[in-house]
Steps between C-alpha positions, in 0.01 A plus 500: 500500500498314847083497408486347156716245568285357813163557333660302113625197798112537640394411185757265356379260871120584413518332159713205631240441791212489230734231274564295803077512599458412107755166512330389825151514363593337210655210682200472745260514162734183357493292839195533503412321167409158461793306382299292266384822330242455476198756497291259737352134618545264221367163429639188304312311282562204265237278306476070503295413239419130367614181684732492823877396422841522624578784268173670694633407834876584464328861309265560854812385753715790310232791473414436845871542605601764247147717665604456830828616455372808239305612801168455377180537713374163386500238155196477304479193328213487246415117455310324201592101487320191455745369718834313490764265680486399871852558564497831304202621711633347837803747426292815460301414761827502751610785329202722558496382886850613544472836311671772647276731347100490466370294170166573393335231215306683312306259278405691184405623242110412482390166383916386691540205639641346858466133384636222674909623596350839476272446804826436763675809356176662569492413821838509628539897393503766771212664339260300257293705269279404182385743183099415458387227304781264593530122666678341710559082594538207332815390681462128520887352416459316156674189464813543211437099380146564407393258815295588784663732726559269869340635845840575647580765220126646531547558892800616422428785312177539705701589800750696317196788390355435897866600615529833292151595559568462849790727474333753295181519721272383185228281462637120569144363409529580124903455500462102591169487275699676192756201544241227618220595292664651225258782580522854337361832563450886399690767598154633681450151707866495555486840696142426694714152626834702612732293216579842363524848693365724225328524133711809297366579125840592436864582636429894589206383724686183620780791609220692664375202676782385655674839629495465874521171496696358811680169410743281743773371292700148567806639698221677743560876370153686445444678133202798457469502128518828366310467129251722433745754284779238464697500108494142377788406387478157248737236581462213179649165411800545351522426131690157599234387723240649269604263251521215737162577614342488138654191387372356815197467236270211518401600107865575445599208654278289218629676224870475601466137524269471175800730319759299636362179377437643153861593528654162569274309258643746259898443636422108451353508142798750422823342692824710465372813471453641907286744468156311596692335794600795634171692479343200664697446776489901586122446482474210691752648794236743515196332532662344768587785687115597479401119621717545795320830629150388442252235631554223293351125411708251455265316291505800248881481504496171384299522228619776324850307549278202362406741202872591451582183460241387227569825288855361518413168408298560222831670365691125506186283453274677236141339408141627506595785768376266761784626756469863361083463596637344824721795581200752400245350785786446752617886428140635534445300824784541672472898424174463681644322796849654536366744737234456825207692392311554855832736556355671167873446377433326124559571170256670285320310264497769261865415495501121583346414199642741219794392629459107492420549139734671336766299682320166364483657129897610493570180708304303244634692211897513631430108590416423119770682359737339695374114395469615140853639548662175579323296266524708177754423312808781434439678185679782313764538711659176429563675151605793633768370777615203354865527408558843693839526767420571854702509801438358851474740716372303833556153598432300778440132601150471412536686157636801280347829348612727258294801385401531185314803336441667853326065618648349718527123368665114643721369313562081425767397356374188187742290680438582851873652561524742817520875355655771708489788478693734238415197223413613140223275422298444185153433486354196326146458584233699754323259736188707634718723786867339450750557247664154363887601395821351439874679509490785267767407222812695508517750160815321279890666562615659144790269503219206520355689188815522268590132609193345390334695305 
């Protein structure tokens, strides 16, 4: 007995050994896996494409923070733009100097674009890299009034692009030219000059390229990139700032306007009613949210207001169309100088022109309805109102309304007496959009009847 019972506690401590080796390899195994979990190296990457805004810059300042803190080995930021706003690009410029993790500009795909703005983001990334047939340059400042752009701002900018290159070790020869000059060049001259560190045909081989890579960051701390089997993970506008960015539109822009005026003309022929007025103004609020993210020229400002204003005027003051023919060429040329064309920011004239005329044809058409409106006399529905009861529903200073048949119509008292409202009214004649009404008489008591019969 004294046997068994030694050997069964033998084996009962045997099994509880093997549990405890079990729980402590499994905790080792767990502590030993990346917290982020994931399988390997990753690397961000997020795309700017078409002309350099705040909604770009605010997108870049976040992706750059949100990688750093994610833990990736570096932010690839694949660049197409035919450039943008100073301040916009000043901003990304700081940004990418003060990145806590490597950024790598990656202008692509083929036939891409580093124009103008796109040329200091270029340069001020940790790593600059172009896909093959691609350019870079053009980054003369354009002057926003249409005038020639003064030596200060020139210099300015000139020693802005020697300053990054400077920083970046690239070529300061072709960064002063691009802004000087207005100079542009491939992505193959671009690498034989040092502006860019490498030509990738596309992101796999860009990740290839660039594993190994040693890169100093701002605070001093020393990165090797780790790429060549990294995951990419994507990291997009958000949908907000994705619709920010596309109304920032220089096409939608033009049409917002052109929709918005259409819109107005139609609120002034058709007073009362709200709907044009509020379609226009909703247009018109945002073509001025695109103007005020794009390059713009003044003098193209003021003469689609100048067109505006002769559509409108055509509405009060009809003739031969003189104002609406006015209002066509201003529209047309205005839409051609709204936006500075060496930035290759414009609108298309595929759309300019379209555009122009259909808004001159309803303008035209919603201006003559209007005049013929106020000029032809009120038929039919003198008959047909004449002698009806309504009640005032509104009244105000300036005038009162009552509704009748689902129209909203003034009312005038024959005699000019104040109405309020709550009045039972009777109409007596129809003068083009008012009602003409006197006190509604006051149906006969029975007594009244049997009195007098």
């Amino acid at each position: 007995m004294g046997v068994m019972a030694c050997s069964r506690t033998t084996s009962v401590t045997a099994r509880r050994l093997r549990l405890a080796t079990l729980l402590v390899a499994g905790l080792a195994l767990l502590l030993a896996t990346p917290a982020t979990g994931q399988p390997g190296p990753t690397v961000a990457t997020t795309q700017v494409r078409g002309p350099i805004t705040p909604v770009i810059a605010n997108h870049l300042a976040d992706t750059i923070a949100t990688a750093a803190e994610a833990g990736h080995e570096a932010l690839i930021v694949q660049l197409d733009t035919p450039g943008g706003l100073v301040t916009s690009t000043r901003s990304i410029v700081q940004t990418l100097l003060e990145a806590r993790i490597p950024v790598i500009v990656y202008v692509s795909p083929r036939g891409a674009d580093a124009g103008s703005a796109g040329t200091f983001v270029t340069l001020a990334a940790h790593i600059a890299a172009m896909s093959p047939a691609t350019t870079i340059g053009a980054a003369t400042p354009i002057d926003l009034e249409g005038g020639e752009i003064s030596d200060k701002v020139i210099n300015n900018a000139a020693e802005f692009a020697r300053a990054i290159a400077e920083e970046r070790g690239r070529d300061v020869e072709f960064a002063v030219a691009s802004v000087r000059d207005g100079i542009s060049i491939t992505a193959d001259e671009a690498l034989k000059n040092g502006t860019i560190d490498l030509i990738a045909s596309d992101l796999a081989d860009l990740l290839a390229e660039v594993d190994g890579t040693v890169i100093e960051l701002a605070d001093g701390s020393v990165v090797t990139l780790a790429t060549a089997s990294a995951q990419v993970v994507e990291l997009d506008l958000s949908w907000v700032r994705e619709v920010l960015q596309r109304i920032a539109d220089p096409n939608l822009a033009f049409q917002f306007i052109s929709i918005g005026t259409l819109a107005l003309l139609y609120e002034f022929a058709n007073p009362g009613v709200g709907a044009g007025g509020t379609v226009g103004v909703i247009m018109l609020v945002l073509a001025m949210f695109s103007l005020s993210v794009l390059p713009v020229n003044i003098a193209g400002v003021a003469l689609i207001l100048l067109a505006i204003a002769l559509f409108v005027g055509e509405i009060f003051v009809p003739g031969i169309g003189v104002m609406a023919a006015g209002g066509t060429v201003s529209l047309i040329v205005g839409g051609l100088l709204l936006f500075q064309r060496p930035t290759g920011i414009g609108v298309d004239p595929w759309v300019l022109v379209p555009t122009t005329l259909v808004v001159a044809g309803l303008g035209l058409v919603i201006t003559r309805f209007a005049a013929a409106t106020r000029t032809r006399p009120v038929t039919g529905i003198v008959e047909q109102y004449v002698g009806r009861r309504v009640t005032v529903e509104r009244a105000d200073l300036d005038h009162a309304r009552a509704r009748l048949d689902g129209t909203w119509w003034r009312l005038r008292d024959e005699d000019d007496r104040t109405l309020a409202a709550g009045d039972e009214v009777q109409i007596v004649a129809v003068d083009s959009t008012s009602l003409i009404v006197r006190p509604a008489p006051q149906p006969a008591h029975p007594s009244a009847t049997e009195e007098h019969p």
